[in-house]
N, C-alpha and C positions, 0 to 999 in steps of 0.2 A: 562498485555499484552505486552507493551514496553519493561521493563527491561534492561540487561545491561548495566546500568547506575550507576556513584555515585560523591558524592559529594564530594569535598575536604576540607581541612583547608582551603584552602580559600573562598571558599561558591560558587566553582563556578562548572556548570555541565558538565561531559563529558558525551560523548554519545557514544554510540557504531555506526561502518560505519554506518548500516542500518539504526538509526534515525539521525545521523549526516546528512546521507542524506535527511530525510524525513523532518527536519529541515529548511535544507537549499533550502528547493522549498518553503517556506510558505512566503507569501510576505512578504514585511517592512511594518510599522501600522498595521499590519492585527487586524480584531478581529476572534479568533479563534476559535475552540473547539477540545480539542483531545480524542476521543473517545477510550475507553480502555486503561484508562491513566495509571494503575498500580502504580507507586509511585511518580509521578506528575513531574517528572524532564525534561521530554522534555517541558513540561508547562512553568514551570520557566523558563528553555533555550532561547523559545522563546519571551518571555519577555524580558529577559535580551539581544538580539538584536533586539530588538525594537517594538514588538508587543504591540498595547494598549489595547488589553485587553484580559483573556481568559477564558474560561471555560474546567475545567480537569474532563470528564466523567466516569463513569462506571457502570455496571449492579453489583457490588458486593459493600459493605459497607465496608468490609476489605480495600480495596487499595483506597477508598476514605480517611481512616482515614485517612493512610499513606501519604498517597498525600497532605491531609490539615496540619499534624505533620510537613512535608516537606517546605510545601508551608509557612506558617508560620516562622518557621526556615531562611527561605530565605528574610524575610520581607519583600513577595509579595502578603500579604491578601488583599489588599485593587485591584489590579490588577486580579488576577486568582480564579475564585469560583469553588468551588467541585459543581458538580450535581449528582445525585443519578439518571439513568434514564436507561434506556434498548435502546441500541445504540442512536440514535438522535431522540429519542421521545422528543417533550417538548421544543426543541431548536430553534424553529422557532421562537420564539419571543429576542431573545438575536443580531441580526443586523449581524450574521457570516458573514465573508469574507474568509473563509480561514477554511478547517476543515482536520485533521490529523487522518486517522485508522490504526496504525501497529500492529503487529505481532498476524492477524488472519488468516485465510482459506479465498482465495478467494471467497468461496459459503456464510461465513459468512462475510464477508461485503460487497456483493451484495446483500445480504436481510436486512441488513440496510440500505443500500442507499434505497432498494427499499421502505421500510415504511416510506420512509422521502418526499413527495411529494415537498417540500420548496426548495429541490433542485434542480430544474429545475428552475435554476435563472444563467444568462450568470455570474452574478458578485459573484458568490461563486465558490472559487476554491477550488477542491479533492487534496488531497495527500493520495496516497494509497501503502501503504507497504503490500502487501499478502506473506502468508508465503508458500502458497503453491494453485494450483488451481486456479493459473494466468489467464488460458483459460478461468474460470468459468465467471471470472470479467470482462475480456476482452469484450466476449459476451453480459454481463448485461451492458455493458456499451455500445456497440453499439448499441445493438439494445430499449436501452431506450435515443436515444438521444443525449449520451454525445461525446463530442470528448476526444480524447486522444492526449494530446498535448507536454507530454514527457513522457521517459520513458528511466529510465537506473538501468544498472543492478553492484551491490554493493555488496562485500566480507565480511563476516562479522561471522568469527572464519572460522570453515570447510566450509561454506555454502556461495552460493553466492544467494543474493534475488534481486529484481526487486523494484523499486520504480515507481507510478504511476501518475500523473499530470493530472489532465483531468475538462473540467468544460462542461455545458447545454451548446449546438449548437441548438438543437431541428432538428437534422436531423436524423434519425434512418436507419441502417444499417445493412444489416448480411455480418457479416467477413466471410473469405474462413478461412476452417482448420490450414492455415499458417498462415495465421491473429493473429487468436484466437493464437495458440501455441509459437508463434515469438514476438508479438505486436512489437513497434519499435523499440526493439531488435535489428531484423534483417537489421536497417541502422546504427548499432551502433558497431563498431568492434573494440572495447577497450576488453583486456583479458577478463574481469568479463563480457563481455556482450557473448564473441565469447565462455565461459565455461558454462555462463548460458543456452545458445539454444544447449551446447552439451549435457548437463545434460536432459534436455527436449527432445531432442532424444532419448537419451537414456530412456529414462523415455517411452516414448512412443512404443520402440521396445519391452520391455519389458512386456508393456499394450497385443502389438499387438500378443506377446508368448503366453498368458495366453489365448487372444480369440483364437488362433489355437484350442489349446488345448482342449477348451471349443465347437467344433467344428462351428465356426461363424468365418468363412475363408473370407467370403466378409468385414468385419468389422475389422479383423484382417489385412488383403493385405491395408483396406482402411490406418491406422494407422500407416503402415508398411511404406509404401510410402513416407505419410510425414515423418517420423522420417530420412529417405535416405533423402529427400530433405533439413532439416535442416541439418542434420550432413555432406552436401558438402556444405553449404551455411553457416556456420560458421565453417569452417577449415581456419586456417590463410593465407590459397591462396587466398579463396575467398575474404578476407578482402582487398587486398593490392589492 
C-alpha cells in the first residue's frame, strides 16, 4: 500500500512526499504500527528517527516477506515485527502510541478504524493518508468521536493527497457538506492545499453533471453549490 520507497547504498530510506509526510507527524518514542506496510520501509524510517518500537502490518503474506527481507536487511529485527492481520485486528495488546494507514480509499480505512474499538483512547494518535474519499473519513471520524487535529495537503508525482492527524476526543459530531469536502484544508492556503479543494471541486461539479443527467436535480444543485463555494474559497484571492 505505501510504496514509493527505496533503499540506498547507504541503508538509509527515502520516502516519497506523501509518506515523508505521514512520517513526520508520528511522534518521537512512539510505539507504532503501520498498517498496509507494503515493503516495510516507512517502518524502518521511523525507527531510524527514533520510534521504539514497531509493528509493520498487512492482510497479504507477500509484502510481509518483503518487509521482514527489508527489515532484516536494515538490522532492525529486534525493534520492528511483521504481523499477519486484516487491518488492526489483534493489535490491541502491543501498547500503540502512534498508528500510520497510507495509500487506501478513504471508505477503507474508516472500516478499519471502525473494527478497532481500542481506539477510542485520547493517547493513540491516527496518521491517515487516504488516497481518495477524504469526505468518507472525514465523516467516520466525526461522527465516531475523533477530532481532527491536523490536516495538510502534499504533492506527490501528478497528484496532490491530504495527510490526516486525529486522535479520540469522545465528542461526536456531524460535519456540514464543506466540512466533510474541505476538512482543514480550507484554513490551510499553501499551493498543495489551495490545488487540492480545487481538484475536489472539480471533482464534485463533475459528480453534480452526472446526477443532472441521471435526473436527481435537487442532489445535483445540492453538490453543485458546494463545488461554487470551494472553488472561490480556494482561489489564491481567497487566501491572501
Amino acid at each position: 500500500m505505501t510504496g514509493g520507497i527505496f533503499l540506498s547504498q547507504k541503508r538509509t530510506a527515502k520516502l516519497d512526499p506523501r509518506l515523508e509526510k505521514t512520517a513526520s507527524f508520528v511522534r518521537p518514542d512512539a510505539i507504532f504500527a503501520d498498517i498496509g506496510c507494503d515493503h516495510g520501509y516507512l517502518a524502518i524510517e521511523l525507527i531510524r528517527r527514533g520510534a521504539v518500537r514497531g509493528y509493520a502490518c498487512d492482510i497479504s503474506a507477500g509484502p510481509l516477506q518483503s518487509a521482514q527481507r527489508n527489515i532484516e536487511q536494515a538490522g532492525l529485527s529486534s525493534q520492528i515485527q511483521t504481523v499477519l492481520t486484516d487491518g488492526l485486528q489483534g493489535l490491541e495488546q502491543y501498547g500503540l502510541t502512534d498508528i500510520t494507514i497510507a495509500g487506501m480509499g478513504g471508505e477503507v480505512i474508516a472500516g478499519i478504524l471502525q473494527k478497532a474499538p481500542f481506539l477510542k483512547n485520547p493517547s493513540i494518535r491516527l496518521i491517515l493518508q487516504p488516497q481518495s474519499r477524504e469526505f468518507i473519513l472525514r465523516r467516520f471520524l466525526a461522527e465516531n468521536g475523533f477530532a481532527l487535529l491536523r490536516e495538510e495537503a502534499v504533492r506527490s508525482g501528478r497528484y496532490v493527497y491530504t495527510v490526516m492527524v486525529a486522535e479520540y476526543a469522545g465528542v461526536i459530531h456531524q460535519l456540514s457538506p464543506l466540512e466533510s469536502y474541505c476538512g482543514l484544508l480550507i484554513h490551510c492556503h499553501t499551493p498543495e492545499a489551495c490545488e487540492k479543494l480545487q481538484r475536489t471541486a472539480g471533482f464534485l461539479k463533475e459528480t453534480a453533471d452526472g446526477l443532472f443527467h441521471r435526473g436527481k436535480p435537487e442532489e445535483a444543485q445540492e453538490l453543485l453549490d458546494i463545488s461554487q463555494q470551494i472553488a472561490e474559497l480556494s482561489t489564491p484571492s481567497s487566501s491572501t
